[in-house]
C-alpha positions as CSV (number, residue, x, y, z in Angstrom):
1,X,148.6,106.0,174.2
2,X,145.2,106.9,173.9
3,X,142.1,105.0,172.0
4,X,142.3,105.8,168.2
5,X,139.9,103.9,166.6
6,X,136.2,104.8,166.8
7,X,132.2,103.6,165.5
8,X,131.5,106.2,162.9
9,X,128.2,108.1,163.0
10,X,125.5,106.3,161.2
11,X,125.4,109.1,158.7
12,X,128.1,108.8,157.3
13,X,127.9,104.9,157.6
14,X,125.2,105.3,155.2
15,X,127.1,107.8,153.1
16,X,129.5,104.9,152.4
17,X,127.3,102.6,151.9
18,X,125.1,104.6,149.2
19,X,128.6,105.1,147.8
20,X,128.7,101.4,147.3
21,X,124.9,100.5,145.9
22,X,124.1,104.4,144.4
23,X,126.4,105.0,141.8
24,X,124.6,107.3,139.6
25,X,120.3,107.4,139.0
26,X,120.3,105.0,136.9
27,X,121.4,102.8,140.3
28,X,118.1,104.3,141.8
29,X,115.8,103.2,139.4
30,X,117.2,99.4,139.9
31,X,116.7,99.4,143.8
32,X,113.5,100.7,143.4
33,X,112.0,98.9,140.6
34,X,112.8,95.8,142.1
35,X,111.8,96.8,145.5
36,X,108.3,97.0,143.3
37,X,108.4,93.7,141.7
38,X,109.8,92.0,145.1
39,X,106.4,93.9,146.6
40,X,103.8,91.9,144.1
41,X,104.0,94.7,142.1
42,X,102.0,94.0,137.9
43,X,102.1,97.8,137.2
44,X,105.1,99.8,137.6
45,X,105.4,103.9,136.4
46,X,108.8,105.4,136.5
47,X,109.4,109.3,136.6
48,X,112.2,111.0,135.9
49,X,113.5,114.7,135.4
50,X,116.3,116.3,134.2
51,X,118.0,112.3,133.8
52,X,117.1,111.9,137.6
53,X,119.0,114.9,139.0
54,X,116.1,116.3,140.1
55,X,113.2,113.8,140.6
56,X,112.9,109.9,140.5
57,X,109.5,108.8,141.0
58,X,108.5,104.9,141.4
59,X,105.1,104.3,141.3
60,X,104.1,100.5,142.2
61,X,100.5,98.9,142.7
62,X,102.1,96.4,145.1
63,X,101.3,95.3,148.8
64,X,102.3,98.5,149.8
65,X,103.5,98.4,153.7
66,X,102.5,99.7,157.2
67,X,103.5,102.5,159.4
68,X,106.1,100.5,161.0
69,X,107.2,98.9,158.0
70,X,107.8,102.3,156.5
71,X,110.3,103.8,159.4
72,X,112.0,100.2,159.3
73,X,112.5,99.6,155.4
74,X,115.2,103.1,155.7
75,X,117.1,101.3,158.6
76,X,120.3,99.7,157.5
77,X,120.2,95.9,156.6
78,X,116.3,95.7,157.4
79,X,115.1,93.2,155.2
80,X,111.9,90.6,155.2
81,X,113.6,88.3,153.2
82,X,116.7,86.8,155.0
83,X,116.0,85.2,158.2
84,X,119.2,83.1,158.5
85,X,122.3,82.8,156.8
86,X,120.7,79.8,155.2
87,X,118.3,82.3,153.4
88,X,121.6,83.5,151.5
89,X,121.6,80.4,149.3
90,X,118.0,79.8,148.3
91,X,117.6,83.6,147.3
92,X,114.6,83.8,144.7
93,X,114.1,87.9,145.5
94,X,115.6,90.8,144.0
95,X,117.1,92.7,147.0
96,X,117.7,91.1,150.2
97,X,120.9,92.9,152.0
98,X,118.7,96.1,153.4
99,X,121.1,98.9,152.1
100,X,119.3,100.0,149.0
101,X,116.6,102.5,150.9
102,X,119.2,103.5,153.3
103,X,121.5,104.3,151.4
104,X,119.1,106.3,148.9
105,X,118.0,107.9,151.7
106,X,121.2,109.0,153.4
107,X,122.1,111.3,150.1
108,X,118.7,112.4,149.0
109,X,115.5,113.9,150.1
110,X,113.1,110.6,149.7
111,X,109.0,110.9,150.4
112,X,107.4,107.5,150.8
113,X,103.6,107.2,150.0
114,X,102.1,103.7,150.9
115,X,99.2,101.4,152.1
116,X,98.2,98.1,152.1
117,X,94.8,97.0,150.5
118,X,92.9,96.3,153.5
119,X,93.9,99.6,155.1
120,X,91.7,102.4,155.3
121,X,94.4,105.0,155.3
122,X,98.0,105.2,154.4
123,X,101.6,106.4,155.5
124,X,103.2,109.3,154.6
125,X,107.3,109.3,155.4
126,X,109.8,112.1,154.4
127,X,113.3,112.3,155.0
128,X,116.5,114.0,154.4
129,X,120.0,113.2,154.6
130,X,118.7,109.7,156.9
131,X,116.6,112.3,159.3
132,X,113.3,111.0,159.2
133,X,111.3,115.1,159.2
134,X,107.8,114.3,158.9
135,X,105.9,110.8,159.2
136,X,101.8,111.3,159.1
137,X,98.9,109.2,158.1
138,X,97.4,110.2,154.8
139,X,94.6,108.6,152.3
140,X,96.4,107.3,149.1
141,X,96.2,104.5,147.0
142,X,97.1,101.0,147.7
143,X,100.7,100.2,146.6
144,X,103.6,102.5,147.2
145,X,104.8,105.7,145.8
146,X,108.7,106.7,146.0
147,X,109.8,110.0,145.2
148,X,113.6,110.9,145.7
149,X,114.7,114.3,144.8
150,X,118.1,116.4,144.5
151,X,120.0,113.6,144.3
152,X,123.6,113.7,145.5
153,X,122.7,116.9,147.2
154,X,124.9,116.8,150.2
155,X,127.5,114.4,148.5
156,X,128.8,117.6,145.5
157,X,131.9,115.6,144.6
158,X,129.6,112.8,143.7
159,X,127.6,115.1,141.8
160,X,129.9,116.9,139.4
161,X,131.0,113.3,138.5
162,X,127.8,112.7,136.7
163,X,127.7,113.2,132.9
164,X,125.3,114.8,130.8
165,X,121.6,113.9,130.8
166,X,121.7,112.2,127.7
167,X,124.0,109.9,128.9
168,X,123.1,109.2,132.4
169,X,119.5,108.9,131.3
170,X,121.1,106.4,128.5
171,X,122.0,104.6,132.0
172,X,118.6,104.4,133.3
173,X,117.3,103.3,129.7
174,X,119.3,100.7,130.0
175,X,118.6,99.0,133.3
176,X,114.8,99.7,132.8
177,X,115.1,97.5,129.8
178,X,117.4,94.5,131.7
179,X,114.3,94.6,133.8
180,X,111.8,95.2,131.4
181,X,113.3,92.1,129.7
182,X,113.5,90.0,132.9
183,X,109.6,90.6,133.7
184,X,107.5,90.6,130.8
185,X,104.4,89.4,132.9
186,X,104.5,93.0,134.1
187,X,103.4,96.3,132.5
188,X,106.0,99.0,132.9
189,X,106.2,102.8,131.6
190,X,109.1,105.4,131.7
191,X,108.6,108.9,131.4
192,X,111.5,111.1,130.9
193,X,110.8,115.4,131.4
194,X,106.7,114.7,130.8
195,X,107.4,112.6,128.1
196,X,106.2,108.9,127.6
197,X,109.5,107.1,126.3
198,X,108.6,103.5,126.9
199,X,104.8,102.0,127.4
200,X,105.0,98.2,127.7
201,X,101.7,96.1,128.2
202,X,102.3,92.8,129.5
203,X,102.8,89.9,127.2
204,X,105.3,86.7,126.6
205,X,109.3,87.4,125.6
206,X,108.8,88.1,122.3
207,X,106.5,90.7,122.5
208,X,108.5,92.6,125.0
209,X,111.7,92.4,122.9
210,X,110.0,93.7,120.0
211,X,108.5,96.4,122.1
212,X,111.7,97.3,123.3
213,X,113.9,97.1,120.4
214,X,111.7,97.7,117.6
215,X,110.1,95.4,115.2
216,X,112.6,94.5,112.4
217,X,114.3,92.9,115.2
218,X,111.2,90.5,115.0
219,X,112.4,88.3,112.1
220,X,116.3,87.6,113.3
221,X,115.5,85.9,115.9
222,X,115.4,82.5,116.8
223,X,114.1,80.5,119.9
224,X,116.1,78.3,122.0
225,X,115.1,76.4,125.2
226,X,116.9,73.2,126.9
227,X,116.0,71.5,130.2
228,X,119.0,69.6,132.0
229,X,119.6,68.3,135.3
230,X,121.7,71.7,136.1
231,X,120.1,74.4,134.3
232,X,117.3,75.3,131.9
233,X,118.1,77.7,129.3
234,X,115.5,79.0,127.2
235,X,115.1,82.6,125.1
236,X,116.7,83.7,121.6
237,X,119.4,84.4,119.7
238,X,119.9,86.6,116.3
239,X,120.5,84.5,113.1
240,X,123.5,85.5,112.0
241,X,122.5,88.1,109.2
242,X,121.0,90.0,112.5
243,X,124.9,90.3,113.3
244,X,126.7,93.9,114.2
245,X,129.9,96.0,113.9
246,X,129.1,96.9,118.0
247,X,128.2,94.8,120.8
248,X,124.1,96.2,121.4
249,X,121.2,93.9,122.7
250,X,122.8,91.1,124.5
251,X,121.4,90.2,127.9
252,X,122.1,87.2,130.2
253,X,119.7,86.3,132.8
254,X,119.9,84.1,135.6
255,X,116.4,83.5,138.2
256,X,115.2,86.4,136.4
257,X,118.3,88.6,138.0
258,X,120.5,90.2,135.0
259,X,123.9,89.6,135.0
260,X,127.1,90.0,132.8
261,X,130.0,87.2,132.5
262,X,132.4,87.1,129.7
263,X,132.9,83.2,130.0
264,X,129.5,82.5,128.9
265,X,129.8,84.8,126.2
266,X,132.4,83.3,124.8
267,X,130.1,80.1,124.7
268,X,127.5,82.3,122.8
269,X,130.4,83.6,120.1
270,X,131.9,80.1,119.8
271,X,128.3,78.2,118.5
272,X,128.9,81.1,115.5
273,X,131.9,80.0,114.4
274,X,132.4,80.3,110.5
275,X,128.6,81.8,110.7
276,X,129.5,85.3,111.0
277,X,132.4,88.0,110.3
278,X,134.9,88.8,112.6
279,X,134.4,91.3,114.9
280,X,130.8,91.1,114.6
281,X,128.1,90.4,117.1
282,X,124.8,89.0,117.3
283,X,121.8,89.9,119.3
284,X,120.5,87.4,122.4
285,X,117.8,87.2,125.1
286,X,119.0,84.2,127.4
287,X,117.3,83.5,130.8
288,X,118.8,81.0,132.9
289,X,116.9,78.6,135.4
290,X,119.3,77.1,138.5
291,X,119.3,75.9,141.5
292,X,120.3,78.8,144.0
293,X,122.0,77.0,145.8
294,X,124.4,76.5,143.2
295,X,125.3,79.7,142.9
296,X,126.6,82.9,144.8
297,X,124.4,86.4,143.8
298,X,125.9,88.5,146.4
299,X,129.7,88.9,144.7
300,X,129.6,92.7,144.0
301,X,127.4,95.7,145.1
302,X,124.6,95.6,141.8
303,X,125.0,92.1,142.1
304,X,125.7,92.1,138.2
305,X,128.8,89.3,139.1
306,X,127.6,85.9,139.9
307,X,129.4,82.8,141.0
308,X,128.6,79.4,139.3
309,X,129.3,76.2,141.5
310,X,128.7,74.1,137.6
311,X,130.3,77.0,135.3
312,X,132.0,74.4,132.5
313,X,129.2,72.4,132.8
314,X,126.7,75.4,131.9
315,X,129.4,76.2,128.6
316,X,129.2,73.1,127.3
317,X,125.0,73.2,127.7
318,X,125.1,76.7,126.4
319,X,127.1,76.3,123.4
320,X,125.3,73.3,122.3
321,X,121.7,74.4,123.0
322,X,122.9,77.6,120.5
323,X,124.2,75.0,117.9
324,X,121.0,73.0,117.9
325,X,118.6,75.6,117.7
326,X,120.7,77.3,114.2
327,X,120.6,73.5,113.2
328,X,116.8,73.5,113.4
329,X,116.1,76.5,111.5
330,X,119.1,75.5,108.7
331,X,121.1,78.1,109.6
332,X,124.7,75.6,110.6
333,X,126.0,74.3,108.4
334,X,125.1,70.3,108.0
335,X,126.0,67.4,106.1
336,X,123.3,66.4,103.4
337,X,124.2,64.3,100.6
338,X,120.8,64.2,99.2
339,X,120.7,68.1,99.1
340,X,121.3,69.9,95.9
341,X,124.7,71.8,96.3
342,X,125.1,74.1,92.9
343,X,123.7,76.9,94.2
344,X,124.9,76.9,97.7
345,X,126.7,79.9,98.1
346,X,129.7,81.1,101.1
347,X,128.0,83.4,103.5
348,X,130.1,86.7,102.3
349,X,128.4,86.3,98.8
350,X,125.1,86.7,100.1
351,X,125.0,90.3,100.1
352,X,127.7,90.9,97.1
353,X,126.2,92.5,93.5
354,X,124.5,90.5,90.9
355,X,126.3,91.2,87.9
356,X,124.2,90.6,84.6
357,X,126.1,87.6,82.3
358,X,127.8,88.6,79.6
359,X,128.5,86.1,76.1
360,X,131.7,87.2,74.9
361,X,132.1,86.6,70.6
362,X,135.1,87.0,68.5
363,X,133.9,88.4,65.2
364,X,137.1,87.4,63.5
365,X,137.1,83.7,64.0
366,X,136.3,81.3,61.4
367,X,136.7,77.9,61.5
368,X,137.5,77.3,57.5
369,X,140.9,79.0,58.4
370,X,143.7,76.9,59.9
371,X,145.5,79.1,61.5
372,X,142.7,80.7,63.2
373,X,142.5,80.5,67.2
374,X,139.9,79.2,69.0
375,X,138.9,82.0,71.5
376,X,137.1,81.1,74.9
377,X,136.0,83.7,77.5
378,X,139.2,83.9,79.0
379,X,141.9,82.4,76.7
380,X,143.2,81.7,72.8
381,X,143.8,78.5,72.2
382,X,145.5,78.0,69.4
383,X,144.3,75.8,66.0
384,X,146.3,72.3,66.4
385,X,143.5,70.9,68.1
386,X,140.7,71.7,64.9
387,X,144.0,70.5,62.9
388,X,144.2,67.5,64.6
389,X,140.8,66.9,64.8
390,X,140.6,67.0,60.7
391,X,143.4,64.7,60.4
392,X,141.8,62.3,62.8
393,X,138.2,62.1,61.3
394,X,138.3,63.3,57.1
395,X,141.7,62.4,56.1
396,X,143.9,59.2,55.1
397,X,147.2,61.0,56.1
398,X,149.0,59.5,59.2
399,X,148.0,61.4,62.1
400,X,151.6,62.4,63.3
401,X,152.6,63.3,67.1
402,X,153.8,66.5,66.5
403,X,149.9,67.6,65.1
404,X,149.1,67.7,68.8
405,X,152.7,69.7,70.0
406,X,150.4,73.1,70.7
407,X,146.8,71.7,71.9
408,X,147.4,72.8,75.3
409,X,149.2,75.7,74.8
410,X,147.6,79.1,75.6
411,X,148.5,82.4,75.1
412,X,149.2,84.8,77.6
413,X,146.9,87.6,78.1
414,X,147.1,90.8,80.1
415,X,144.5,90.3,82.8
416,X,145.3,94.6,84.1
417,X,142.1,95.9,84.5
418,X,142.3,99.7,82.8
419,X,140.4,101.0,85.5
420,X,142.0,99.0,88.1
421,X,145.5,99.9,87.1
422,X,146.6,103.1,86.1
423,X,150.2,104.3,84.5
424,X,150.4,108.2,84.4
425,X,153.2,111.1,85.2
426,X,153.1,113.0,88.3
427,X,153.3,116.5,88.9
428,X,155.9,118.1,92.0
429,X,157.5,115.4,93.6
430,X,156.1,112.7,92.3
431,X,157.0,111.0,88.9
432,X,154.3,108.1,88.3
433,X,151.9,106.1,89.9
434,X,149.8,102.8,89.9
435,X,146.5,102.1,91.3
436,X,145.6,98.6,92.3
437,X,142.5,97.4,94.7
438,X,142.3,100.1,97.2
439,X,146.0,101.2,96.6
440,X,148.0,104.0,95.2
441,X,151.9,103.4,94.6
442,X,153.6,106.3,93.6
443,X,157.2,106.6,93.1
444,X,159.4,109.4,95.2
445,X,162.5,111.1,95.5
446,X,163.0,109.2,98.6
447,X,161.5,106.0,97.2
448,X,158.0,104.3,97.3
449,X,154.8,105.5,98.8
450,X,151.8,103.2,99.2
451,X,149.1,104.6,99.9
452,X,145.2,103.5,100.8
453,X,143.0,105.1,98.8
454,X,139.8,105.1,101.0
455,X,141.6,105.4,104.1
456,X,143.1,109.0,102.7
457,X,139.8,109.9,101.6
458,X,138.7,109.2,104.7
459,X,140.8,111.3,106.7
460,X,140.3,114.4,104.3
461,X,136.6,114.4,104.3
462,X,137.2,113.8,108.0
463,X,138.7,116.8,108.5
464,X,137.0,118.6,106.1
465,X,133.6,117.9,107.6
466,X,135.2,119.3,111.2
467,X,136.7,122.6,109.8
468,X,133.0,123.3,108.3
469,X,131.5,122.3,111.5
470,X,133.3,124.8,113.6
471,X,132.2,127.9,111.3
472,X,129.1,127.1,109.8
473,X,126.4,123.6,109.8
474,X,127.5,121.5,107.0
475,X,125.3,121.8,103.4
476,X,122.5,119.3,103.7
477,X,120.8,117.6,100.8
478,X,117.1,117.4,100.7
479,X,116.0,113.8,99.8
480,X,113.0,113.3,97.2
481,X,111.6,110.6,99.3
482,X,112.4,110.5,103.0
483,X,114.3,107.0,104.2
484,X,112.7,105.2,106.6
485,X,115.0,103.4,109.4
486,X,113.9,101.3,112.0
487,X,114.5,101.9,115.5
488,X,113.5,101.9,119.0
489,X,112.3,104.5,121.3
490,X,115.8,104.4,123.0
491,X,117.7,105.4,119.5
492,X,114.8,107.8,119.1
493,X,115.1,109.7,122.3
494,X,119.0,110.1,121.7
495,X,118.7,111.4,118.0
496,X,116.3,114.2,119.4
497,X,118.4,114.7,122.5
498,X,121.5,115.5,120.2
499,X,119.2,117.4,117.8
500,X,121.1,120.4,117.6
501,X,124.5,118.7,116.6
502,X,122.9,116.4,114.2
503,X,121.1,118.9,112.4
504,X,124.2,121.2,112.0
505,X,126.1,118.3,111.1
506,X,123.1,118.0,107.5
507,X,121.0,115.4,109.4
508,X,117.1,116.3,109.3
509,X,114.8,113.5,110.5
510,X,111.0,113.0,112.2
511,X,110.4,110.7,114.5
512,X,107.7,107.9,113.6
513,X,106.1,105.1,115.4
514,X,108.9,102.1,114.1
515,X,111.7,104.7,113.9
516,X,113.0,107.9,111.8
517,X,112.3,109.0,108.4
518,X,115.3,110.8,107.5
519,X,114.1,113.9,105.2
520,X,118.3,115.1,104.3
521,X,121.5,113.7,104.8
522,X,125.2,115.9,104.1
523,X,125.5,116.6,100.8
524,X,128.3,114.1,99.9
525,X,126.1,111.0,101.2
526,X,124.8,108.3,98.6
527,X,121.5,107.1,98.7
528,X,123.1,103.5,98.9
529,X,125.1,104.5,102.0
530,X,122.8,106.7,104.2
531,X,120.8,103.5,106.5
532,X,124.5,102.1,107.1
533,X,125.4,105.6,108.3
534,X,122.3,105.9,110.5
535,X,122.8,102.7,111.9
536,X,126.3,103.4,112.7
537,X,125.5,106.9,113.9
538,X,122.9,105.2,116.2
539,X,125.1,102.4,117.8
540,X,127.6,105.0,118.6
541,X,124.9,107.2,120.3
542,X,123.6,103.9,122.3
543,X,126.8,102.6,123.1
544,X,129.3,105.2,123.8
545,X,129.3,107.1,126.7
546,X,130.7,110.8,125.5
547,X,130.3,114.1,126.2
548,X,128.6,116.9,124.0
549,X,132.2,117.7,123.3
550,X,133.0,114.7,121.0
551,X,129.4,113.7,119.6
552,X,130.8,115.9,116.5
553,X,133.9,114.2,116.2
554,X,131.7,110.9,116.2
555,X,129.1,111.6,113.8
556,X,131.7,113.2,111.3
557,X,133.6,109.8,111.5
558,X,130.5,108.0,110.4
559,X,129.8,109.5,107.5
560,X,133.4,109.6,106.7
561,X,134.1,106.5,106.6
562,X,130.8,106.5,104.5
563,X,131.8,108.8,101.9
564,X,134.7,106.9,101.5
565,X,132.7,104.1,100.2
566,X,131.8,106.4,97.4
567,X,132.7,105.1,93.8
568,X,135.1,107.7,92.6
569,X,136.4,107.8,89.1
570,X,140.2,107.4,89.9
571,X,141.3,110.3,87.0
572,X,144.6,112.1,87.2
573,X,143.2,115.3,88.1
574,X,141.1,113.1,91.0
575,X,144.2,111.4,92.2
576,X,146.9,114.0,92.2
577,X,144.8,116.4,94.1
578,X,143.6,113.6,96.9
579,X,147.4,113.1,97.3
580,X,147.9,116.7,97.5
581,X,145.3,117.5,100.2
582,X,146.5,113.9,102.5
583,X,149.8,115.4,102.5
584,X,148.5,119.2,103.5
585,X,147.4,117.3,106.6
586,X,149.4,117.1,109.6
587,X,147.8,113.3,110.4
588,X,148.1,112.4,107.1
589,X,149.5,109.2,108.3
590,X,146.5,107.6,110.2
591,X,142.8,108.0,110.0
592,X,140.7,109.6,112.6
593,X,140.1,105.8,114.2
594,X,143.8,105.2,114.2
595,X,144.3,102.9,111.0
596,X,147.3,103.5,108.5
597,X,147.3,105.5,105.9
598,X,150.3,105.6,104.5
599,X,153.5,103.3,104.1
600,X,157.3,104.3,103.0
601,X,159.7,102.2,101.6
602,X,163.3,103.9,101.0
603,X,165.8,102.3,98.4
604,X,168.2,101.7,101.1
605,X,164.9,99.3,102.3
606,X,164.6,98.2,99.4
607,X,167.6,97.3,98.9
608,X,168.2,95.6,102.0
609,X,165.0,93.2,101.5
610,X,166.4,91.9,98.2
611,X,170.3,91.0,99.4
């Protein structure tokens, strides 16, 4: 039998391997900007077009590299940085494994500009496909210039796998902040189509996290730092009104090397407890100092998965570095029995509606009468007491047991609340119905339906919003005075990448230095309701990683839900036609994120829940 199993061609050895590293631009960007910062690098430009289809250009004022240097940084694992395998566990670089220009190189056309500073001329490389076509001397400046273009070019399948630009450039947003974040010694700029997105001087932590994320993140934060014989954490974390529906700016950081690990996390979420919501998330910028030794970097390809020789140890730091730095600034809660406590409020009343007091006066009560009642604000309470008061101070007469019989008794009242709870006939099939809280139970033929009121408005300005949208742009109101919303220059880029879809859907906006001024809103929006709806609009955008197709269905289910949050004056007219339209629906039984609508109950249900 013959020989079957052969070397493959180094071509498509690389082809593999870019595979591996080179996911999509965004995966580029990483190699490169690191390459930069690994290279001594304090200014770093990045250029991309069309979300890096076309062009990725990293511009770096580093050491820059020789002729030789510049043929032998494209070879597979050529590295300066590991010697030995020894080198593999003190790693304090960025990239060390050599595949990163290699693999770039095998599925792109690259063109390397560099020199070093005390060179009079530099070195000009090109190359396609891992064919090095042209290598010349050239005068340039010190540092080094990378320009890959056509991206994916000979890999098609690769290609067509690529989403839109607004989302893959979302993907190189993203890892220029983690590294943004991790450096803020260093200046960096972004440019995306001739446009400057980001421009970041260098400064200390802070600074850069306000520069990247806007600055009414500025005042939510809190700083943290702890030095132990295992690690040093330092950084900050949001106070807990700084809290979200959506995961958004939390980054872990470990020798300056971003990483992701859902242990740790859970460290972060547990020094909350009983500080925040459910389901809600705060913000944090943690950098982690450690011994390299002690842990493993190269796990997985972007080296995003790291190994921890002391992992419990780290939680147990973690969790209670986060604890005392919310005790410092009286955010968790302490013991204090010196404190005043009459005014200390739970954390969900913070936010709720003042409501002006009101003194309550019965203007048939008088006190010469004895069979009056006494009326407090939210019970009678009937006259033996003033009787037996009278007999016990201003009268001879034996003061008898039974004087006292009804002190303590009070009368019932109806606490119903007349616009809280409704009794009224129904038209067609239904006969009567009640409203109470957020639910409607009406009586059927077939039995009982209890239905959520917001929810089913919900789903019918749901789908009334899409069956516009498909004809005609939804009416938009014109605000007197435009709304200003903070934002960064990520969430800024995105609304004017989406324009046309935002706009038809009755958005109109301009872009200002801290964020948008919205100038209209659809015509159904409250005033109260619209920075929610932005906000929520804008986490989406950030966070979800759609196609054109569904941005609709995602911004209609924002304001939705927001409309739904509209105070409605539940009349019969109102009610019998919202029941009307939910059951003209076909999904009249869930709302367009999947939560019930609607619940039956049949007498024979009924009947059985009561034997």
């Amino acid at each position: 039998m013959s020989d079957i199993i052969k070397l493959l061609p180094d071509h498509i050895a690389n082809q593999i391997a870019a595979g591996e590293v080179i996911q999509r631009p965004a995966s580029v960007i990483k190699e490169l900007v690191e390459n930069a910062i690994d290279a001594k690098a304090n200014v770093i430009d990045v250029v991309v077009k069309q979300a890096g289809r076309t062009l990725i250009q990293v511009i770096d004022n580093g050491s820059g590299m020789s002729e030789i240097d510049a043929r032998m940084a494209f070879e597979r694992h050529a590295t300066s940085k590991v010697q030995s395998a020894d080198d593999l566990f003190a790693l304090k670089t960025k990239g060390f494994r050599g595949e990163a220009l290699a693999s770039i190189a095998a599925i792109a056309h690259v063109q390397l500009n560099t020199k070093q500073e005390n060179k009079e001329l530099g070195t000009l490389i090109e190359i396609e496909g891992s064919k090095i076509i042209n290598s010349e001397q050239i005068a340039t400046k010190n540092g080094s210039s990378f320009s890959v273009k056509n991206l994916f070019y000979n890999v098609p399948a690769r290609r067509n796998f690529l989403k839109s630009d607004a989302v893959e450039f979302g993907h190189i947003e993203e890892e220029f902040t983690r590294i943004a974040l991790a450096h803020p010694e260093l200046s960096f700029s972004l440019y995306h189509n001739d446009t400057l997105c980001y421009k970041l001087s260098n400064g200390n932590l802070r600074k850069r996290i306000v520069d990247l994320f806007g600055k009414n993140i500025n005042d939510k934060l809190i700083q943290i730092e702890e030095t132990t014989d295992i690690v040093k954490i330092s950084g900050f974390v949001g106070k807990p009104e700084g809290a979200k529906k959506t995961r958004g700016e939390q980054y872990l950081f470990v020798n300056n090397r971003f990483f992701k690990d859902m242990y740790f996390n859970h460290a972060i979420n547990s020094a909350y407890d009983n500080l925040i919501l459910p389901k809600t998330f705060v913000p944090y910028f943690l950098f982690f100092e450690i011994n390299p030794s002690s842990i493993d970097v190269n796990v997985h390809p972007t080296k995003t998965e790291i190994k921890f020789e002391e992992d419990k140890e780290i939680y147990a730091i973690l969790k209670s570095t986060i604890k005392l730095g919310l005790g410092k600034f009286n955010i968790s809660p302490s013991l204090d029995f010196d404190a005043e406590t009459s005014f200390d409020l739970p954390y969900d009343m913070y936010k709720a509606p003042v409501n002006e007091p009101q003194i309550l006066v019965n203007p048939n009560y008088n006190p010469f009468k004895s069979d009056n009642y006494v009326k407090s604000s939210n019970n009678f309470v009937k006259s033996g007491m003033s009787q037996g008061i009278k007999n016990a101070g201003f009268s001879s007469n034996k003061i008898e047991k039974s004087d006292w019989n009804n002190f303590y008794d009070i009368d019932k009242i109806d606490d119903k609340d007349p616009q809280q709870e409704i009794e009224m006939s129904f038209e067609n099939n239904f006969t009567e119905f009640l409203i109470k809280g957020n639910f409607i139970i009406t009586l059927a033929k077939s039995g009982l339906f209890f239905i959520h009121y917001r929810r089913a408005l919900e789903r019918i300005t749901y789908n009334e919003i899409m069956q516009t949208f498909m004809f005609k742009p939804l009416l938009s109101q014109q605000l007197l005075f435009p709304v200003s919303i903070n934002c960064n220059k990520k969430t800024q880029h995105l609304w004017n990448e989406n324009i046309q879809t935002l706009e038809r859907m009755g958005f109109m906006w301009n872009t200002i230095d801290d964020g948008l001024a919205i100038l209209g809103t659809p015509a159904e929006l409250e005033i109260e309701n619209i920075e929610d709806t932005i906000q929520s609009i804008s986490e989406n955008l950030i966070l979800e990683t759609f196609d054109k197709s569904e941005l609709a269905h995602t911004i209609a289910l924002n304001v939705a839900k927001a409309i739904s949050r509209k105070k409605n004056k539940l009349t019969k007219p109102f009610v019998n036609e919202l029941i009307d339209k939910l059951f003209q629906t076909n999904e009249y039984q869930y709302t367009p994120s999947g939560k019930l609508i609607v619940e039956t109950n049949s007498i024979e249900e009924l009947t059985q829940k009561f034997k």
